[in-house]
N, C-alpha and C positions, 0 to 999 in steps of 0.2 A: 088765749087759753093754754093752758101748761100742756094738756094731751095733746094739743097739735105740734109741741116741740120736737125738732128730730125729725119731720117729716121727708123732707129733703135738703139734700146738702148741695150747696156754692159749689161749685167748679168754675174751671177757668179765670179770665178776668173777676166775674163776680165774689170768687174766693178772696180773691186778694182785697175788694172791695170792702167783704164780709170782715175780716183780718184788722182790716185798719180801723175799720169805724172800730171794731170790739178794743182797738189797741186805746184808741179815743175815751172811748168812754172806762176800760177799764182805771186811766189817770184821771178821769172826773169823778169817780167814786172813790179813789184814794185821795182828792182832794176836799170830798167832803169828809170824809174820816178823820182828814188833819185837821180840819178847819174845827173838827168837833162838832159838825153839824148834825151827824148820827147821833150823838148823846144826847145836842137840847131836842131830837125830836123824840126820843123816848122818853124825857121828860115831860114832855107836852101829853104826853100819849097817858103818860101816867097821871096827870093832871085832870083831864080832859076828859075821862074814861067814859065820860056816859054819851060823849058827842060823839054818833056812830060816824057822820061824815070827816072829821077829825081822823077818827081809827082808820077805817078804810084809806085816807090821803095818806095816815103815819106807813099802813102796809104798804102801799105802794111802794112809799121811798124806799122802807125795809127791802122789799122786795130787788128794788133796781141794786139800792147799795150794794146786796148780798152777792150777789151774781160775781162779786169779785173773790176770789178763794181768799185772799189775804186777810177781807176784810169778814168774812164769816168767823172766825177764830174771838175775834175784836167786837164783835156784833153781840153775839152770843155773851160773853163773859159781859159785855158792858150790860146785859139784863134784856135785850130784845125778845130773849125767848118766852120770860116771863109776862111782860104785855100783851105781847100778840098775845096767850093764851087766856090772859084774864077780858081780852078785848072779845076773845072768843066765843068764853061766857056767858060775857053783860050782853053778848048781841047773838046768842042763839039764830035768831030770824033774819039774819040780815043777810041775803044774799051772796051778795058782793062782797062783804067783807069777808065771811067765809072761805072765800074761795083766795081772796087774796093772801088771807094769815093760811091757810094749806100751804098755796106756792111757796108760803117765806119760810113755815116751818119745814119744808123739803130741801129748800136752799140749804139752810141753818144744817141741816142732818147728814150734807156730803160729809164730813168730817167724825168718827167713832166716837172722840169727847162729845162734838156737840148730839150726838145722837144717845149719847147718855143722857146728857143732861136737861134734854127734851121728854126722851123718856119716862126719867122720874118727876119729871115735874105734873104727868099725865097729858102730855101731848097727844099719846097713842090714844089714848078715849075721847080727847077733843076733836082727834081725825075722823076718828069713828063715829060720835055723838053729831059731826057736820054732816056727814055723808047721809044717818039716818034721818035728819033734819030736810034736807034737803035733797031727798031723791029724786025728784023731776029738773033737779038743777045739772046738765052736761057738765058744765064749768066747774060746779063745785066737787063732781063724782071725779071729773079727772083729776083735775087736782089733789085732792084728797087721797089717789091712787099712786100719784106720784110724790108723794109724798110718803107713803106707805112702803112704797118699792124699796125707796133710802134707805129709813129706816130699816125695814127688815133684811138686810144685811148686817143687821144684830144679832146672835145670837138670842139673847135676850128680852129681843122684840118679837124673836119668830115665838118662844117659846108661850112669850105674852097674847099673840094672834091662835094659839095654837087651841087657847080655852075656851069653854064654851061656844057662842057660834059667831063669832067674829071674821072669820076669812067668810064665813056667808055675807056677809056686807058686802065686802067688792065682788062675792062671784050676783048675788043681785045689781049691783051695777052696772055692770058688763050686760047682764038680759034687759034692763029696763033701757039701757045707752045704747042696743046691740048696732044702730047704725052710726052711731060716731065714732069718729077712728080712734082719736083720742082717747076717749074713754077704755075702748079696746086694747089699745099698746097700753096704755098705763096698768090697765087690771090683770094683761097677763104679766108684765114686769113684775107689778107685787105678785102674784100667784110664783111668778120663775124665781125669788129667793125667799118666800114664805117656805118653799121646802127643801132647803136648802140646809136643814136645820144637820146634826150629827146624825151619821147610821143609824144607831140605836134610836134616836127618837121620828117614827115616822106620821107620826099624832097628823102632820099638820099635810104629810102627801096624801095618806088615808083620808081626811077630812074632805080634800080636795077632790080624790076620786070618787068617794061616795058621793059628795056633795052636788056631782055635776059640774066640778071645774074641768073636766078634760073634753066633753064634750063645749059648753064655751069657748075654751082655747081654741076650738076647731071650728066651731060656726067662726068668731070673730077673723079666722084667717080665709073663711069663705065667705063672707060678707065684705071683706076687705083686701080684697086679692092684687091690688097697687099699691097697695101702700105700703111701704118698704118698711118702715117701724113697725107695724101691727105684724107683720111677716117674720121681722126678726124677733121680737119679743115673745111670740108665740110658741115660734120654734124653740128658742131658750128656754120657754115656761115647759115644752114639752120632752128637753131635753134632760129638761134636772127633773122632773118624773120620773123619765125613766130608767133614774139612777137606779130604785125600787125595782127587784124582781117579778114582785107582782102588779105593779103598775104596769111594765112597760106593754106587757100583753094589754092590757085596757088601750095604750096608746092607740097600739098596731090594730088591733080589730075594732076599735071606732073611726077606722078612716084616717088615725093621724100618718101613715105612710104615706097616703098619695096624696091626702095636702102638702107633704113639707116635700117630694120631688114635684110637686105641680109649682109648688114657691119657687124652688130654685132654676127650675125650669124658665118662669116670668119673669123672676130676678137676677137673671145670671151674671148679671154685671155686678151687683150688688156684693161686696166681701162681707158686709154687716150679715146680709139675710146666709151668704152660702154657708161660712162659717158655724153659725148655730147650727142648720139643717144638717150639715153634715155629723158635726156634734148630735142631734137629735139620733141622728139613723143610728149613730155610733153606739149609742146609751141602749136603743131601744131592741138593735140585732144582741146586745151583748155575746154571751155562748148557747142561743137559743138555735137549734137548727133549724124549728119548724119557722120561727119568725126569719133567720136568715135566708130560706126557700121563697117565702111570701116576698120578702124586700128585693131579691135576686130577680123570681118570675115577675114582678111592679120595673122591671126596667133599672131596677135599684145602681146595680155596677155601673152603666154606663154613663149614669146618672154624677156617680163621683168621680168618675174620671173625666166627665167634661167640667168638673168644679177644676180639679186640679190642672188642666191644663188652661183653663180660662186665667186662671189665678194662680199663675204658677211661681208668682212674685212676692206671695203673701202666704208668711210661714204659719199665719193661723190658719187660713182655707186649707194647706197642704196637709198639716199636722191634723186636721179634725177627718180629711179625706179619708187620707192613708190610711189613719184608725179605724176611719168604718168599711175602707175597703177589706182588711185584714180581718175585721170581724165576720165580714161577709164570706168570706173564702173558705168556707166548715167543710164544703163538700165536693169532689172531682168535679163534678158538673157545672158548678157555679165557678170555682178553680178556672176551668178552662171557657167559660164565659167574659169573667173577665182577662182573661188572656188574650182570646178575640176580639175584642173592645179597647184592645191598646194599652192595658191595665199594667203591664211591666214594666215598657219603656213609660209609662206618664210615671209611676212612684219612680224609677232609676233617675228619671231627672230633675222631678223632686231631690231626692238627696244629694245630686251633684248642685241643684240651684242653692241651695241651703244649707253646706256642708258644716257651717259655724253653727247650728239651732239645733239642742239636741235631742227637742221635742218631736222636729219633723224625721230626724233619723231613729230615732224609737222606731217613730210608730210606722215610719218606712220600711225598716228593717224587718219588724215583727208582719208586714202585707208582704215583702216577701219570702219572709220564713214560710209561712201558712200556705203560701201557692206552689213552694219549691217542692213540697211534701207531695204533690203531683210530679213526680218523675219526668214526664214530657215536658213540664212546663219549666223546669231546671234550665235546657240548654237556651231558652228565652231569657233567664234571666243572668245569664253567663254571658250571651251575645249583648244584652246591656249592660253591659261590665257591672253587672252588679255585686259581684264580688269582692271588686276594686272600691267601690264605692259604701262597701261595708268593714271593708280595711281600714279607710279610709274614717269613718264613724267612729272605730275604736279606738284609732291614733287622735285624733282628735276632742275625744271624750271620756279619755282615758279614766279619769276624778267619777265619771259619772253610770253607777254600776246597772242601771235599768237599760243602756244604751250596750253596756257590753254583757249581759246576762240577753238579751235578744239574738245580741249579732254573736257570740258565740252559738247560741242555738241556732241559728239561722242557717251559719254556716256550717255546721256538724249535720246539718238533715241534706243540705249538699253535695257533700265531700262523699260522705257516706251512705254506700247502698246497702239497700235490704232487700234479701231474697230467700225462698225458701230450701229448706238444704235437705239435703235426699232424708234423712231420717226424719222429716215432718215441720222441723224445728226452724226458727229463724239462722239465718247468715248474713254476717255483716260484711265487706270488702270496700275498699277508697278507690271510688273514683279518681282515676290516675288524671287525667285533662286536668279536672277541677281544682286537684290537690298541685299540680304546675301552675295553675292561673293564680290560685290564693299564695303560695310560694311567691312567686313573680313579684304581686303586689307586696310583700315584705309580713305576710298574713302571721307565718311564723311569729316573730315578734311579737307581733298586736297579740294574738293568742296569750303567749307566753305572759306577757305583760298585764293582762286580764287576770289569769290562774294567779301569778302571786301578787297581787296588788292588790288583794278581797282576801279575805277567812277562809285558809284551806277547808275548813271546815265546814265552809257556808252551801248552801246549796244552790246558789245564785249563782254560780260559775261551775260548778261540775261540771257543764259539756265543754266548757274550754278547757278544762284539764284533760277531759277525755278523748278532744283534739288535738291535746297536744302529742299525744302519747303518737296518735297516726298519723302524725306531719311532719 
């Protein structure tokens, strides 16, 4: 069954084991391809059309052949997509066949052309039309789900799911399935890029949230708390929620915070599950204080910083960390929480592990811009050379102005103190240590090189101009 794909993964010997047979059999489906065996069975198939056991054996092979990418391209244009669907049709009632033409048309849909061209042939209603066909069928729900997922990494599909009550379909799947897992990871998969749709159009996260997709996402991750797909999928479904300002409050106060550190928690080996959850937290603390209080008092800091040191090898766990550590860090109190919890040195060596990735020193830099803004918690991240290590950031990612419009700010909240001056008013002065240490590391420069290398004009570097001028 398609939904239990994914469930666990080969390690060890058995990877390698896993490796070779898929090495095997990927040249026995490129030798049926040459042989043209694929072609005379869609001729059969088109032949044959009323013989359901005929369709059902054509999906099969479809099914195996496709599994090969090269051979999806070749499948598709030679008219596969079109029988499967007319087979789909003629046999409404048929189980098994059902489920089999979902699996092919999901195969068929890894690729944008052929998820076009599935598309408009009405694939998406034949997904839909099986699933409501077939509600007591597990097999045919996941499939069908995943099948769905594919696709809607269309544009074009999300906006097609987005009418009338069609994503109701698979959030009923998901309650009528709620114990198979399968069915679960597939249904939040589709729900996780159903809204994934453009800012402006939020048709389809609204739908979901009214609809009762975010509590589902949350039973299904409490109903299925092993299983490492349903956990990441889930997570992801609740991470592009709470892209949405007014979703992500729905997350956080239907219990999605302490399911997705309860996940990480049970998964922590797991990069698949940490990755999203951190992502989730990330989305869903956005610049919300009251939701950053809630995620901080839930254990929340301590929570990312044993992702990041667990996974301190894996520039997506760090990069999704670091961001929701930063997000978190709005107020002294939580500042110096995770500062107790080890939160400096685990991002400083983050960006010393990852110096080359400029996603992890973004979002490094900007957790400890946000903590340095605590005064105390400055000489912690000096003792971790973290200053060095954001010189370092700019020299390095010099081309890339998100990485130096951070670490100029980062370092300008630093360098320089603020205090109040006898007539009421703000006073600024340069910490002299800091402004030696940043020197040291060749900071000048990197600065410099920041300020004119962007649009004086732009506002994305003002504080490296404005550092420069003190340094």
């Amino acid at each position: 069954m398609a939904g239990g794909e994914g469930e666990t993964s080969p390690t060890g010997r058995w990877k390698d084991v896993a490796a070779s047979r898929r090495s095997a059999l990927e040249a026995k489906y490129k030798e049926m391809w040459e042989a043209g065996a694929v072609e005379a069975l869609i001729q059969q198939m088109e032949r044959w059309q009323d013989s359901v056991h005929l369709q059902e054996v054509g999906c099969q092979v479809l099914l195996v052949s496709s599994r090969l990418a090269e051979n999806q391209v070749n499948i598709v244009q030679a008219g596969a997509f079109k029988v499967v669907l007319a087979s789909m049709r003629a046999h409404k009632t048929a189980n098994l066949l059902q489920e089999k033409a979902c699996e092919v048309l999901g195969n068929f849909a890894q690729e944008e052309e052929n998820q076009v061209k599935v598309m408009e042939a009405g694939g998406v209603d034949e997904i839909l039309a099986a699933m409501l066909s077939h509600e007591e069928s597990a097999g045919v729900q996941a499939s069908a789900c995943r099948a769905l997922r594919k696709m809607l990494r269309m544009d074009k599909v999300r906006g097609f799911m987005a009418e009338g009550d069609r994503v109701e379909v698979v959030l009923r799947a998901m309650e009528r399935h709620a114990g198979i897992a399968g069915v679960q990871a597939e249904g939040c998969g589709a729900l996780k890029n159903a809204v994934l749709a453009k800012a402006e159009d939020k048709r389809m996260t609204v739908k979901v949230g009214e609809g009762g997709g975010i509590d589902r996402i949350i039973a299904a991750m409490l109903e299925h708390q092993d299983s490492e797909r349903v956990q990441g999928q889930a997570c992801a479904a609740l991470r592009n929620l709470s892209r949405d300002q007014a979703t992500r409050g729905q997350v956080a106060w239907a219990g999605g915070v302490d399911v997705i550190m309860r996940s990480m928690k049970r998964h922590e080996g797991s990069e698949y599950v940490e990755k999203r959850a951190c992502g989730a937290l990330s989305n869903i603390i956005g610049s919300d204080a009251q939701l950053a209080a809630h995620i901080a008092e839930a254990g929340g800091g301590r929570v990312l910083i044993d992702a990041i040191r667990r996974h301190i090898g894996s520039a997506d766990v760090v990069a999704q960390a670091c961001g929701a550590l930063g997000n978190l860090a709005l107020s002294n109190e939580t500042k110096v929480k995770i500062s107790q919890a080890g939160g400096v040195e685990a991002v400083a060596a983050a960006m010393h592990r990852h110096e080359d990735q400029a996603r992890v020193q973004e979002k490094a830099i900007m957790c400890l811009g946000n903590l340095s803004v605590c005064e105390e918690l400055q000489v912690k991240i000096v003792q971790a050379r973290g200053i060095e290590a954001i010189v370092t950031a700019m020299r390095r990612h010099a081309d890339n102005m998100a990485v130096q419009r951070v670490a100029s700010w980062s370092l300008y909240t630093m360098i320089v103190r603020k205090s109040k001056s006898m007539w009421g008013g703000t006073k600024k002065s340069v910490n002299l240590q800091y402004k030696d240490r940043l020197l040291g590391a060749g900071g000048r420069q990197a600065v410099k090189q920041a300020a004119d290398r962007f649009d004086r004009g732009s506002d994305e570097t003002w504080k490296a101009r404005k550092l420069l001028h003190l340094i």
